[in-house]
N, C-alpha and C positions, 0 to 999 in steps of 0.2 A: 192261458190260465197262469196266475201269479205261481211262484213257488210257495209253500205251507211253513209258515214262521212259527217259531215259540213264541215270541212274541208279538201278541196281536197288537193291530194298526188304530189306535185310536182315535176316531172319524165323527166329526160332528155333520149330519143331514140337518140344513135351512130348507126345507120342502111344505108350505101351506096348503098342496093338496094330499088326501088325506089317501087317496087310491094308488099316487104315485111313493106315498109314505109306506104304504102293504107292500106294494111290488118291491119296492126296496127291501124291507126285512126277509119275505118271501124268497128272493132271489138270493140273499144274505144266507141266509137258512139252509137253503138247497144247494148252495154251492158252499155249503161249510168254509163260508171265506174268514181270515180272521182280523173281524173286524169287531173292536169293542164299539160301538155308536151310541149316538144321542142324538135326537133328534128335537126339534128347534119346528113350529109351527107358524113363526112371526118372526120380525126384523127383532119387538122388541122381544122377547124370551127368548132370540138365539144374542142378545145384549146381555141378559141376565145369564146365561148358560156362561158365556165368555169370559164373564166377570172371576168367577170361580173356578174353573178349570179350563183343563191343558188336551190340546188335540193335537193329532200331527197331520191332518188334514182335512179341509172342512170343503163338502162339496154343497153345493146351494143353487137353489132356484131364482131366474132372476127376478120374475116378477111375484113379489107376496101379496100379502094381504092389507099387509098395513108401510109396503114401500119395495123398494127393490133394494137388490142383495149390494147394491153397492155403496148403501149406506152403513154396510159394518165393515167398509174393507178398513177403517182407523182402529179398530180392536182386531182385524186378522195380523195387524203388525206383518210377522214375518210368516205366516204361515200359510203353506201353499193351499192355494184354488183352486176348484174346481168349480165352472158356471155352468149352470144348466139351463134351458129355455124350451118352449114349447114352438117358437117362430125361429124362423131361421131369419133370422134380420142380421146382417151383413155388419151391420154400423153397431149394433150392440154388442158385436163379437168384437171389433176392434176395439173397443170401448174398454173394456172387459179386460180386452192384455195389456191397454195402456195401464188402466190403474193396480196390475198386478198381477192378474189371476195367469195358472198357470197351466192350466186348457179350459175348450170349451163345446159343450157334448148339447146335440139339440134331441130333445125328447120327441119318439115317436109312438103315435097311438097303442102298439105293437107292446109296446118294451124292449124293441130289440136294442135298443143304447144300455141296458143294463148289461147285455152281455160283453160289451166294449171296457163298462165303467171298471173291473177287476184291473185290467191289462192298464187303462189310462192313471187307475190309480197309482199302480206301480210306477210306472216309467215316472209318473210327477214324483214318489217319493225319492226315486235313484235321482230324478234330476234335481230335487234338494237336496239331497246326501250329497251329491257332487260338488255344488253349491254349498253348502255347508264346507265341504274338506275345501274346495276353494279358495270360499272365504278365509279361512281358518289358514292353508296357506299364504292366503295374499297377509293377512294381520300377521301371519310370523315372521314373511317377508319382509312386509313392513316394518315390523321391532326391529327387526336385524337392519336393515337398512337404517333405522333411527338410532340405533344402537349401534353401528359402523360408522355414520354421520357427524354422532356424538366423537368416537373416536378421532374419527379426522379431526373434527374442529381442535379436540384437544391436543393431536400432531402436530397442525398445524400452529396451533397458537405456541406449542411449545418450542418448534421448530422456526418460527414466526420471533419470537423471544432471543432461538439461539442465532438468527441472520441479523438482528437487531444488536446484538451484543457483538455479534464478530466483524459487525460493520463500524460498530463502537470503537471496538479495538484496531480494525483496519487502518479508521480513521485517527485515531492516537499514533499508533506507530507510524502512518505516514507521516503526520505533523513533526513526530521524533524525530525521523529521518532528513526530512526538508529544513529543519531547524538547525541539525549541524554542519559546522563549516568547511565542508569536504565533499569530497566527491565519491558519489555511493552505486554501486552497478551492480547488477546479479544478472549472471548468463550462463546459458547450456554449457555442463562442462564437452560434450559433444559434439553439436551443431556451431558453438558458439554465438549462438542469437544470445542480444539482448533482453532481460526478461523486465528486468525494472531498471529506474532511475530515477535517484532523486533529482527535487528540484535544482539545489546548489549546479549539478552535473548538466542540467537541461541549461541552466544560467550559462556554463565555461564552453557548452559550445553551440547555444544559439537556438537548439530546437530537442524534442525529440527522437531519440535514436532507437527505441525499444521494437524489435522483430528485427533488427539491420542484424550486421555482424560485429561482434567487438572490435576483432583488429582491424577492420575497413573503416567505420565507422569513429572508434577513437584516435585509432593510430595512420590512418591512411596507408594502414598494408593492402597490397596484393593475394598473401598470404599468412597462414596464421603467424605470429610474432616469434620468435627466434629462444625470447628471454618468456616465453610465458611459462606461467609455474603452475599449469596442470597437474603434470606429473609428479610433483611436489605437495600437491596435495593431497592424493589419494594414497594408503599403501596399494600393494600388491592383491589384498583382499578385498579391494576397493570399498574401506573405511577410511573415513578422514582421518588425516595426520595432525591436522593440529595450526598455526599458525605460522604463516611464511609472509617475511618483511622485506622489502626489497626498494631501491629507490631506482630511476628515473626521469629523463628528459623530455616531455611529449613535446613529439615532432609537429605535430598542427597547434599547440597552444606555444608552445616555445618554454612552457616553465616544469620547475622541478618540482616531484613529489613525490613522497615515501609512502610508499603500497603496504596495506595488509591484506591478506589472501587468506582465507579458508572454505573449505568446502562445508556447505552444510544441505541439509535437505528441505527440498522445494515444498508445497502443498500440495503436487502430486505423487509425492514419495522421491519422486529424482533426486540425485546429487547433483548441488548446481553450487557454480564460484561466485562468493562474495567480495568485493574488492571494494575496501575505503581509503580515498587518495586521499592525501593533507596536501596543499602545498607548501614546499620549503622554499620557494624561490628566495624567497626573503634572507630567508637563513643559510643560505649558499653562497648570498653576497655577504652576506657578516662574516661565516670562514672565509672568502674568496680576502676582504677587508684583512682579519686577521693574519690572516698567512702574508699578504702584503709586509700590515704591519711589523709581524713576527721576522720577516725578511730584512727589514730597515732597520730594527733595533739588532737583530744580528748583524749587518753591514754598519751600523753606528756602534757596534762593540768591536766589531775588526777595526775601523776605522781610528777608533778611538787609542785600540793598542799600536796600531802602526803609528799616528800621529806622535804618541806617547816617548817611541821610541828614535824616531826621525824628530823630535824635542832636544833628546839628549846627542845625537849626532851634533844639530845644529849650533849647540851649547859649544861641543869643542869645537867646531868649526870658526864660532864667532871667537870665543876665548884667543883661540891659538891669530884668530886675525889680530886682535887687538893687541897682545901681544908682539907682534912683527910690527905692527905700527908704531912703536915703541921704538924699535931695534932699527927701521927704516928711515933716512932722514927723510924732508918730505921733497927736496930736489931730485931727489930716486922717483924714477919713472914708476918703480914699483910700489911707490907708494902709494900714488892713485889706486894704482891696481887691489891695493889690499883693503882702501878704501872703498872699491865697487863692492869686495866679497863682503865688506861688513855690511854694508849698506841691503844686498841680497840677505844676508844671514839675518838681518832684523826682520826684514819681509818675511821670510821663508815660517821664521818663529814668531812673526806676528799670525799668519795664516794657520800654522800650527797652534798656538794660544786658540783660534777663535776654533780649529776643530772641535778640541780639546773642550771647548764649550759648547759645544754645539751638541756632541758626544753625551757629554756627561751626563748618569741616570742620578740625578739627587733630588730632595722635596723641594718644592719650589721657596724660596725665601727672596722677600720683600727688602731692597736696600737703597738707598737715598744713592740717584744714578742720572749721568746728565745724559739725557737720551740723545741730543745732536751728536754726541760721540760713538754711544754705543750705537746709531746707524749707520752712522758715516762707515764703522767698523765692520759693519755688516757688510755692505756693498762694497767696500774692499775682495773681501771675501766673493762676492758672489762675483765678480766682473770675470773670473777667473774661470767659474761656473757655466757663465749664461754665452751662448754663440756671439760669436762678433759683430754677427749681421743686426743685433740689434744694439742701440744704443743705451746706454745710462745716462741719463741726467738729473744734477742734486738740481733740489732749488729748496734748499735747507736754511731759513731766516735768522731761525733760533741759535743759539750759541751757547748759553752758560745753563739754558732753564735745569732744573733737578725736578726730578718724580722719586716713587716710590716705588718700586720692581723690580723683575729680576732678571738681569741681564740675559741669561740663558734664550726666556720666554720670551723677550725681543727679538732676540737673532733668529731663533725659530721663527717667529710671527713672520717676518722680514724674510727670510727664506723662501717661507711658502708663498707668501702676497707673489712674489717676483718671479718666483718659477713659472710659480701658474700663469703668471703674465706671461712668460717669456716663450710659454709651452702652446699661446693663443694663436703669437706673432711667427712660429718656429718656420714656418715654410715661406712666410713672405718678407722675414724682419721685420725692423721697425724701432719704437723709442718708450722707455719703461722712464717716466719721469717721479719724483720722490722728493 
């Protein structure tokens, strides 16, 4: 027996026999069930009943008068069934749950199915209340699922947006990095793996190095590098210091370059060493050049001071010769003799003179100059210079011709050509012809 509700069950009866319609209200009656009913005679006035009002369960006969009950299951929509039959036909019952209903009670001459019909009605209404809360969960699930959906999409597209943009930017700053012309590494300040490399650095040694180690990898250590500035760039609270410059020879490229070092922080939080190499090799032979240079003009200023003053020795030496030439008849044996010293003392101040020019730091100026002279002059000079083992030979045609230049710049030109010649031949000799 159902439990006793405040609220009665609102029941429409589809019954066309008119004895099983009494036993209904009857048994209604006597068992004060609460049920508010309507009862339906035909297919079509349980049509018209439908049209206008609301039941929460309609129990029905299958075969009527004017058709069977399962031409109103398109107005029962959603509400539960109850079939009832006089035969026990097998195939009409399955019929019956296919198209919906939600049990099905066969009538016995007795009436004893009315005493079932209380208890079947309940259980059919709990099992649409169930059905209903359900339902009503599954649609909430659903929103929410549709409404978490929606969220994702919007996640993702926003998140979709922000990988699109940082791969935008990835791909910018790589280009930055690959563009300039240096050498560009980031590694554990820890492990010392490589983490990146630009292209320029993949170019200077042939491949990729990134997961290797730095000092194995760039420098062909053993061990970490002796001169590495770690430690230089963290303080003690381990925050970066700041920038550390430092220059170098790499031992597997062979060239030079001046390192910048700072530590800055990885994309996963670490502090990790950034090192941009330039190379100076270039600019190592230009000081390497200057300092040479700077060496010669300081040896062409000593030079020039000693010549200067072994000038004025030579001055009295020749003076005081000529002199005694003078004083010496020339049937004196001595006379010769003093003859050779002048003859040495022109030399000596001729070689002197051409230091003297050689030396001299003044602006170049242009003068009407017979250049057979001024080489001939030269190569005096240089015979003096160049090892024995090689020869000089003039094969000079010209004689009187005049140009325009400056003596200085000849003897220098004429200098160099011959050295460097002589510096070709130096271990086997040979013949420098002019």
């Amino acid at each position: 027996m159902p439990d006793r509700q405040d609220k009665k069950i609102r029941l429409l009866l589809v019954e066309d026999d008119r004895v099983d319609q009494m036993a209904f209200e009857k048994y209604v009656k006597n068992m004060t069930l609460p049920y508010d009913y309507t009862i339906a005679g035909s297919v079509a006035e349980a049509r018209t009943i439908l049209k206008s009002n609301t039941f929460d369960i309609i129990i029905s006969d299958y075969m009527l008068g004017d058709g069977i009950s399962f031409e109103l299951f398109d107005l029962f929509k959603k509400l539960p069934v109850i079939i009832t039959t006089g035969t026990g036909n097998e195939e009409v019952a399955v019929e019956a749950m296919k198209r919906g209903a939600c049990d099905y009670l066969i009538k016995d001459p007795e009436g004893n199915y009315l005493k079932t019909l209380p208890t079947t009605v309940e259980l059919v209404l709990k099992r649409k209340r169930n059905e209903d809360e359900l339902q009503k969960y599954q649609n909430s699930l659903e929103s929410m699922v549709k409404e978490r959906t929606g969220e994702l999409q919007a996640e993702i597209a926003v998140r979709k947006k922000a990988e699109d943009a940082l791969r935008v930017s990835h791909e910018r700053f790589l280009t930055v990095l690959d563009s300039i012309d240096a050498n560009i590494y980031v590694a554990d300040m820890e492990s010392y793996k490589i983490l990146f490399m630009n292209k320029n650095l993949m170019n200077t040694f042939g491949r990729d190095l990134t997961g290797e180690l730095c000092w194995e990898g760039f420098k062909g250590e053993s061990e970490p590098c002796k001169h590495c500035t770690n430690d230089q760039l963290i303080d003690e609270n381990g925050k970066p210091t700041g920038l550390c410059t430092w220059q170098n020879k790499n031992p597997i490229t062979g060239k030079w370059y001046i390192n910048n070092d700072r530590a800055i922080e990885w994309s996963d939080g670490r502090l990790v060493r950034i090192e941009i190499a330039t190379d100076i090799t270039d600019l190592k032979h230009i000081e390497e050049e200057l300092r040479q240079s700077q060496k010669m003009e300081s040896i062409g200023t000593l030079t020039g001071g000693i010549a200067h003053d072994f000038n004025n020795i030579m001055g009295i030496i020749l003076g005081n010769a000529e002199l005694a030439l003078d004083d010496v008849p020339k049937w004196n044996p001595a006379h010769s003799n003093l003859e050779e010293i002048k003859k040495a003392s022109l030399r000596a101040a001729n070689i002197v003179r051409q230091l003297l020019s050689f030396t001299r730091i003044t602006d170049q100026k242009l003068q009407p100059m017979e250049i057979a002279l001024v080489i001939k002059d030269a190569l005096k000079f240089l015979r003096s210079t160049i090892p024995t083992t090689i020869d000089i030979v003039q094969d000079i045609s010209i004689t009187d011709e005049t140009i325009l230049a400056d003596p200085t710049q000849i003897n220098q030109i004429m200098m160099n050509l011959c050295i460097n010649a002589s510096h070709a031949m130096e271990q086997t000799g040979g013949k420098i012809t002019i």
